[in-house]
C-alpha atoms as a printed R data frame, in Angstrom:
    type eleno elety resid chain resno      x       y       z
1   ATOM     1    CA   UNK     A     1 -2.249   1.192   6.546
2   ATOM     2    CA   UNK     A     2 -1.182  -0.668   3.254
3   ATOM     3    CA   UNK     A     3 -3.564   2.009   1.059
4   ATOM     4    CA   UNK     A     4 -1.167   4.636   3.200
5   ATOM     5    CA   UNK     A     5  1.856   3.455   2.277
6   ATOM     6    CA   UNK     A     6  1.217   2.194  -1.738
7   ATOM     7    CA   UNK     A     7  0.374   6.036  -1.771
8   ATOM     8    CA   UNK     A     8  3.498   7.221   0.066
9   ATOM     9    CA   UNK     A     9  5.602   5.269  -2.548
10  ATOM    10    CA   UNK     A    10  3.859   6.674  -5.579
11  ATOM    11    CA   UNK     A    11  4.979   9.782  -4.195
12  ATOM    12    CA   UNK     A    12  8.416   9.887  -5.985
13  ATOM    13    CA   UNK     A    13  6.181  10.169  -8.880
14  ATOM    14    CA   UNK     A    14  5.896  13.972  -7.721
15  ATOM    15    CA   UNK     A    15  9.647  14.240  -7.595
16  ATOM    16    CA   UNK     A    16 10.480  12.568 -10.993
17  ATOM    17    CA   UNK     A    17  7.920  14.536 -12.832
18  ATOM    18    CA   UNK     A    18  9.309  18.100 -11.178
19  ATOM    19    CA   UNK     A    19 12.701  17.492 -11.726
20  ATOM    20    CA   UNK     A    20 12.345  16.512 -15.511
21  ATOM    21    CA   UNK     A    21 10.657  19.159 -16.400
22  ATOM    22    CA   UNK     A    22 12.899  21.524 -14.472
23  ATOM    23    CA   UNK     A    23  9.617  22.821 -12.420
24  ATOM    24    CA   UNK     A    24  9.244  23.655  -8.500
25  ATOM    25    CA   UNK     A    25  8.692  20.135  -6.722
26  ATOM    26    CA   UNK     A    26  5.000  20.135  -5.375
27  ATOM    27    CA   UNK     A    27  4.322  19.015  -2.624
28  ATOM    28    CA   UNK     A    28  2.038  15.867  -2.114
29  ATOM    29    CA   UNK     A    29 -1.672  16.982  -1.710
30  ATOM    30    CA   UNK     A    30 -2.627  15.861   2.073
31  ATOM    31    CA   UNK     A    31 -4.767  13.008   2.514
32  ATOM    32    CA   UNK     A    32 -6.723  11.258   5.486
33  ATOM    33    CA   UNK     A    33 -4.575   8.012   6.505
34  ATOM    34    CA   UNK     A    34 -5.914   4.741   5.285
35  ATOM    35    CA   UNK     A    35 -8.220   3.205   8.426
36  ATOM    36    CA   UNK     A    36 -6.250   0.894  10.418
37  ATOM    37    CA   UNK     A    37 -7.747  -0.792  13.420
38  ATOM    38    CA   UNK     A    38 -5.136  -0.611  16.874
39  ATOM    39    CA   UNK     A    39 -2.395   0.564  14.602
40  ATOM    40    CA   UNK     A    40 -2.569  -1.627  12.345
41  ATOM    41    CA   UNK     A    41 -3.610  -4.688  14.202
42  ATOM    42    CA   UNK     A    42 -5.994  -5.429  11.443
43  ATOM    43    CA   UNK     A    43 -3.257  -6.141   8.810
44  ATOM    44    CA   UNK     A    44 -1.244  -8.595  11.584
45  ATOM    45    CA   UNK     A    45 -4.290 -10.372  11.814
46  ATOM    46    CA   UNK     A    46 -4.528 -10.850   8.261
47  ATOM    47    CA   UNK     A    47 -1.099 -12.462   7.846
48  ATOM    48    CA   UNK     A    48 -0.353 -15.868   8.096
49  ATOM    49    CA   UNK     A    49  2.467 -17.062  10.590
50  ATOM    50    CA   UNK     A    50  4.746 -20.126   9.223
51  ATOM    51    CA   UNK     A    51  4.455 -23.052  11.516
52  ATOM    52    CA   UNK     A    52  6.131 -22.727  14.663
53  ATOM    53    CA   UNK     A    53  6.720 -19.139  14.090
54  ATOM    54    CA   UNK     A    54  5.356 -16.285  16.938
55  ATOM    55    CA   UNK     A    55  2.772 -13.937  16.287
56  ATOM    56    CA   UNK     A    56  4.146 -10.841  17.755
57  ATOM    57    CA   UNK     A    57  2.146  -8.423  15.573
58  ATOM    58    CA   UNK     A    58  2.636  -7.004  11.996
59  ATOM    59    CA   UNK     A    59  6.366  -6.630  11.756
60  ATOM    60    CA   UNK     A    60  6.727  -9.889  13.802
61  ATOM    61    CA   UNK     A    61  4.554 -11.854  11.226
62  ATOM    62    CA   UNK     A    62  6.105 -10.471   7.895
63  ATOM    63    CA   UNK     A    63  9.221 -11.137   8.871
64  ATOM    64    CA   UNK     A    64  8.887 -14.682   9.709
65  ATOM    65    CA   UNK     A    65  8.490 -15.565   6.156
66  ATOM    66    CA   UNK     A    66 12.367 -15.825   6.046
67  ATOM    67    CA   UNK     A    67 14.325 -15.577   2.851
68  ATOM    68    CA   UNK     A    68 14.712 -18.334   0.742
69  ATOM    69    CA   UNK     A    69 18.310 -19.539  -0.606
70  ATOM    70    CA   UNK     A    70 19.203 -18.202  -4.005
71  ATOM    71    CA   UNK     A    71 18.358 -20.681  -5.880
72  ATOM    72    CA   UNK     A    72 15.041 -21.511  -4.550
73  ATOM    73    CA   UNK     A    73 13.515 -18.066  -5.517
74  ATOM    74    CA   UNK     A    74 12.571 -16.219  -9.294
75  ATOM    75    CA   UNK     A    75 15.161 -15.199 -10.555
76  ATOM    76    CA   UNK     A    76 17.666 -17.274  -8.554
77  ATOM    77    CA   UNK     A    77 20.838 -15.073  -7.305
78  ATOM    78    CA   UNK     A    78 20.268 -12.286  -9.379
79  ATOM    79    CA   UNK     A    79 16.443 -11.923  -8.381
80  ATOM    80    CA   UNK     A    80 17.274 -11.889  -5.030
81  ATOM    81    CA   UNK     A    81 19.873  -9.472  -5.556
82  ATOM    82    CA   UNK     A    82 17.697  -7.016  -7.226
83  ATOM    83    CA   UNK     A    83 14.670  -7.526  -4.648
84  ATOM    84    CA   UNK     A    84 17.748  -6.759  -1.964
85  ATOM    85    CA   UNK     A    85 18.002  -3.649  -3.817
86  ATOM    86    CA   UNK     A    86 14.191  -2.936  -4.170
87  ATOM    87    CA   UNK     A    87 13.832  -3.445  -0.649
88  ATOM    88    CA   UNK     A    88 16.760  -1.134   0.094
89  ATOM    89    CA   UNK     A    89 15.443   1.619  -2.073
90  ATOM    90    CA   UNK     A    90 11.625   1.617  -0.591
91  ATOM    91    CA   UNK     A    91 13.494   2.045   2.914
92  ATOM    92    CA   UNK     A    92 15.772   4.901   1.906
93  ATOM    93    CA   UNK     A    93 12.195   6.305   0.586
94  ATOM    94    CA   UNK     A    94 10.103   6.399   3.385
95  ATOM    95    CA   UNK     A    95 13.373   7.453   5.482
96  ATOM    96    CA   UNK     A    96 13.628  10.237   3.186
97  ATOM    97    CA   UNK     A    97 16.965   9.407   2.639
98  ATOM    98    CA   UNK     A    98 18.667  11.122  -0.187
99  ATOM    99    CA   UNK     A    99 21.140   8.039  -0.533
100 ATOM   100    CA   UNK     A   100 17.753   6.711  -1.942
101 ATOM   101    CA   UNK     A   101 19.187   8.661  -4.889
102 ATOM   102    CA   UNK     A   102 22.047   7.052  -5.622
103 ATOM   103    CA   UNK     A   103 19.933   3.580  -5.934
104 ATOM   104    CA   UNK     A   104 18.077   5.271  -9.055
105 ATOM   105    CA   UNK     A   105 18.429   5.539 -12.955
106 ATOM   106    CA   UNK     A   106 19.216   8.776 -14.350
107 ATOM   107    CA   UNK     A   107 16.099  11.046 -14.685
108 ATOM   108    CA   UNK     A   108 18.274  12.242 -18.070
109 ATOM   109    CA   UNK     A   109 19.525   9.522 -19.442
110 ATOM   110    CA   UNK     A   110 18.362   6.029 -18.061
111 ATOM   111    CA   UNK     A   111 21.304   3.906 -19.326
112 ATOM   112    CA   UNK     A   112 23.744   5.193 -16.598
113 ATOM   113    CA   UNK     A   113 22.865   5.001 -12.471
114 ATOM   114    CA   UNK     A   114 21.707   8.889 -11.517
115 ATOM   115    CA   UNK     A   115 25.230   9.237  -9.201
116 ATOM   116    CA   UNK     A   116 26.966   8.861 -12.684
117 ATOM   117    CA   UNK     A   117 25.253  12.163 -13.970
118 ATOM   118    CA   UNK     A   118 25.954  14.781 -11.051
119 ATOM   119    CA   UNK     A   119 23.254  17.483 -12.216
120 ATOM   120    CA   UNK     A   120 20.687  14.612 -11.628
121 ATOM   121    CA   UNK     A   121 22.309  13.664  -8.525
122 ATOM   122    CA   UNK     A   122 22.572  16.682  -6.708
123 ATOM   123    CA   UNK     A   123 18.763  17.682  -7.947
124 ATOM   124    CA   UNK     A   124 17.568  14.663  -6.335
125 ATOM   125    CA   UNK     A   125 19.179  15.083  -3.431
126 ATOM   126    CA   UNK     A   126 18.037  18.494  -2.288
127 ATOM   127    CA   UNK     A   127 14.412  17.637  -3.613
128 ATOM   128    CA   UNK     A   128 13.801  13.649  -2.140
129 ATOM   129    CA   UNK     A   129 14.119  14.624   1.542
130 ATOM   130    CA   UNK     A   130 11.221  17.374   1.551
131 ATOM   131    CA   UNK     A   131  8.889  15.753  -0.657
132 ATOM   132    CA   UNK     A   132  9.645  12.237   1.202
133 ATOM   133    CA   UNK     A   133  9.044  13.915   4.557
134 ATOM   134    CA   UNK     A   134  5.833  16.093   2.977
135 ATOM   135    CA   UNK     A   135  4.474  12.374   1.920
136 ATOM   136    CA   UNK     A   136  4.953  10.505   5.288
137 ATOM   137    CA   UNK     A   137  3.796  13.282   7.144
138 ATOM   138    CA   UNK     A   138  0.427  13.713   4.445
139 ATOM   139    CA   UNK     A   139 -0.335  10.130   5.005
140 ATOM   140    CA   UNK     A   140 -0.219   9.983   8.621
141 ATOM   141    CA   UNK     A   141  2.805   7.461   8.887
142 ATOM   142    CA   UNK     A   142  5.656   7.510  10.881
143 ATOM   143    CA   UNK     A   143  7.491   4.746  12.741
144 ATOM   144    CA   UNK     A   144  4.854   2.323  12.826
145 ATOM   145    CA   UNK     A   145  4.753   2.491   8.606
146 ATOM   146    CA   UNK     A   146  8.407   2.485   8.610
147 ATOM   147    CA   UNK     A   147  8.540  -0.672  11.057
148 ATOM   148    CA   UNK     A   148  6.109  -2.426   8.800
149 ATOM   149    CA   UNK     A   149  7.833  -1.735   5.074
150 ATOM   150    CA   UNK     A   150 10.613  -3.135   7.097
151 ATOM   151    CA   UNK     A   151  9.327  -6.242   7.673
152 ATOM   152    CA   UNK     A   152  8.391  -6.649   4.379
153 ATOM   153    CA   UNK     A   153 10.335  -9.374   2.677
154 ATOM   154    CA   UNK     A   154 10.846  -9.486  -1.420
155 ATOM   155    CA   UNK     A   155 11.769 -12.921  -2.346
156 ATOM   156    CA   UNK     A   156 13.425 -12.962  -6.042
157 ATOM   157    CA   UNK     A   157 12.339 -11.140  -9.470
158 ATOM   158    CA   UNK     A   158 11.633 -11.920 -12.905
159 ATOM   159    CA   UNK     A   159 15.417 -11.898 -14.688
160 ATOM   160    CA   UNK     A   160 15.196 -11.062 -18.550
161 ATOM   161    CA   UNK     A   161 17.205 -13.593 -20.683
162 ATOM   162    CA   UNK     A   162 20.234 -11.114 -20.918
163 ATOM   163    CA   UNK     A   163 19.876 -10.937 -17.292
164 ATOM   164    CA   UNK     A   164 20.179  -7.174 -17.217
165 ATOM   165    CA   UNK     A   165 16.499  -6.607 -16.223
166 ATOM   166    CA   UNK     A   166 14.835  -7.912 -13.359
167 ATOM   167    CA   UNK     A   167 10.898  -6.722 -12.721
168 ATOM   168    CA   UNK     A   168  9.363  -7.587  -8.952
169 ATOM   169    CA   UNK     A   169  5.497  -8.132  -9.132
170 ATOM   170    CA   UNK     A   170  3.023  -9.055  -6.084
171 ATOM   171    CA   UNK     A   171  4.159 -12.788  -6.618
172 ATOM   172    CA   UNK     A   172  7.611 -11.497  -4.801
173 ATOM   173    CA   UNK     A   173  6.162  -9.696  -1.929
174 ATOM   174    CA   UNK     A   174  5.357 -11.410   1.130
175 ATOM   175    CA   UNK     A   175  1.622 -11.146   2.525
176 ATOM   176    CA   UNK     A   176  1.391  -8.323   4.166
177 ATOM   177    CA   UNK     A   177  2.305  -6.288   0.759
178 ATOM   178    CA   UNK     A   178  0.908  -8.449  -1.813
179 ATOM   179    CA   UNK     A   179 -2.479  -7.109  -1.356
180 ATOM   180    CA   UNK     A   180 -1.168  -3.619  -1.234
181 ATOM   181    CA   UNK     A   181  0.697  -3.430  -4.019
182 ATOM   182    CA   UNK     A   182 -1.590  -4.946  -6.058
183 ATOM   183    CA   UNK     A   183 -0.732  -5.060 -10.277
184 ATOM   184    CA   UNK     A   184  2.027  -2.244  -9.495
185 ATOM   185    CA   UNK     A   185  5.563  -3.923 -10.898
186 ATOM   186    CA   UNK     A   186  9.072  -2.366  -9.633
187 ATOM   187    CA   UNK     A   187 11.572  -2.955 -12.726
188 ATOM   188    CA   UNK     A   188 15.424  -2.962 -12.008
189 ATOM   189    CA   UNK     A   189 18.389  -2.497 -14.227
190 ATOM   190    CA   UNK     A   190 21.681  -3.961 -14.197
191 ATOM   191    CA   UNK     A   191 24.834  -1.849 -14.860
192 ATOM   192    CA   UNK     A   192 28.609  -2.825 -14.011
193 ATOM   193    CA   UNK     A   193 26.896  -5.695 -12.136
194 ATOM   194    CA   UNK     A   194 24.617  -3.387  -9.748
195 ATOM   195    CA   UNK     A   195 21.130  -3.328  -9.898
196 ATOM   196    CA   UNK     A   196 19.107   0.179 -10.094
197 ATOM   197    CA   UNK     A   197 15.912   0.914  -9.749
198 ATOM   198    CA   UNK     A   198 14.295   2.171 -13.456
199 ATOM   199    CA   UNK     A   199 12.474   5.315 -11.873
200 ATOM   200    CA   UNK     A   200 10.497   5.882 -15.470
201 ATOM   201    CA   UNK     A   201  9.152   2.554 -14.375
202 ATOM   202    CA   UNK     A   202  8.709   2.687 -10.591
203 ATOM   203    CA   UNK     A   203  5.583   1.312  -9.682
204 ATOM   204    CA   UNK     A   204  4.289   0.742 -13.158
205 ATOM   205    CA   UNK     A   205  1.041  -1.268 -14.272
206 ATOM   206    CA   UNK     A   206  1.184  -3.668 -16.952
């Protein structure tokens, strides 16, 4: 389950690199699912409950680690802020949501948020929903997948000095993603005190 979903967010990749170049948007090549044991039993099992917390399954367990306050996360109220965003922008993803859109850099010109430049907008919009729904449906997900990204909590993100940058790492995901995600960074940008996610960047390596 977590190899099925890391691939269903790198599929945006596919989107970006269509609509930059202007080219057809192709559509994600199908793969099995990731093997997950009594729908994904095997991943609940690996998580860690906080003390006196239930154990009610995946979504159950990841969202027991509860949010911390502000100031007791990376980042402090403008990490949080940005992994509030982060989070917001994975679930408009795997909803194949075009609103996911308007949570996005330009493709054209990355210092201004894409709903700013209505070309990109409207591009993204009639191209996110059918290679979103291609992905889920390649990598076998559906509600279950959904239910488990949304238990997933971000706590905070690394805020550059100017404080206009903020990059989320495995440090900021809770256990069940950790593992999952792995090197891959999600880097945010601040404009007009909103953060966006930097799609040239989504899901980069260092």
């Amino acid at each position: 389950m977590r190899r099925s979903l890391l691939a269903l967010l790198a599929a945006p990749a596919l989107l970006l690199g269509a609509c930059d170049d202007g080219a057809e948007v192709v559509e994600p090549t199908e793969q099995a699912p990731a093997t997950a044991d009594a729908n994904g039993a095997d991943d609940a099992a690996q998580t860690t409950s906080p003390a006196g917390s239930s154990d009610d399954g995946a979504a159950a367990d990841d969202s027991a680690v509860t949010s911390l306050a502000p100031d007791e996360v990376e980042g402090g109220e403008d990490g949080q802020a940005a992994a509030d965003r982060a989070k917001e922008f994975l679930l408009a993803l795997v909803d194949a949501d075009p609103a996911a859109c308007t949570l996005m850099l330009s493709f054209t010109d990355t210092t201004q948020p894409m709903a700013q430049v209505p070309e990109d907008l409207e591009l993204c919009q009639q191209q996110l929903p059918e290679t979103m729904s291609a992905a889920v449906e390649a990598q076998g997900l559906g509600e279950e997948g959904r239910d488990i990204l949304g238990a997933m909590q971000i706590s905070g993100a690394e805020v550059n000095a100017e404080g206009d940058t903020a990059v989320i790492d495995e440090d900021n995901y809770s256990e069940l993603f950790a593992e999952s995600m792995g090197d891959s960074t999600m880097t945010l940008v601040k404009i007009d005190g909103e953060w966006f996610v930097d799609v040239e960047r989504f899901l980069e390596t260092p």
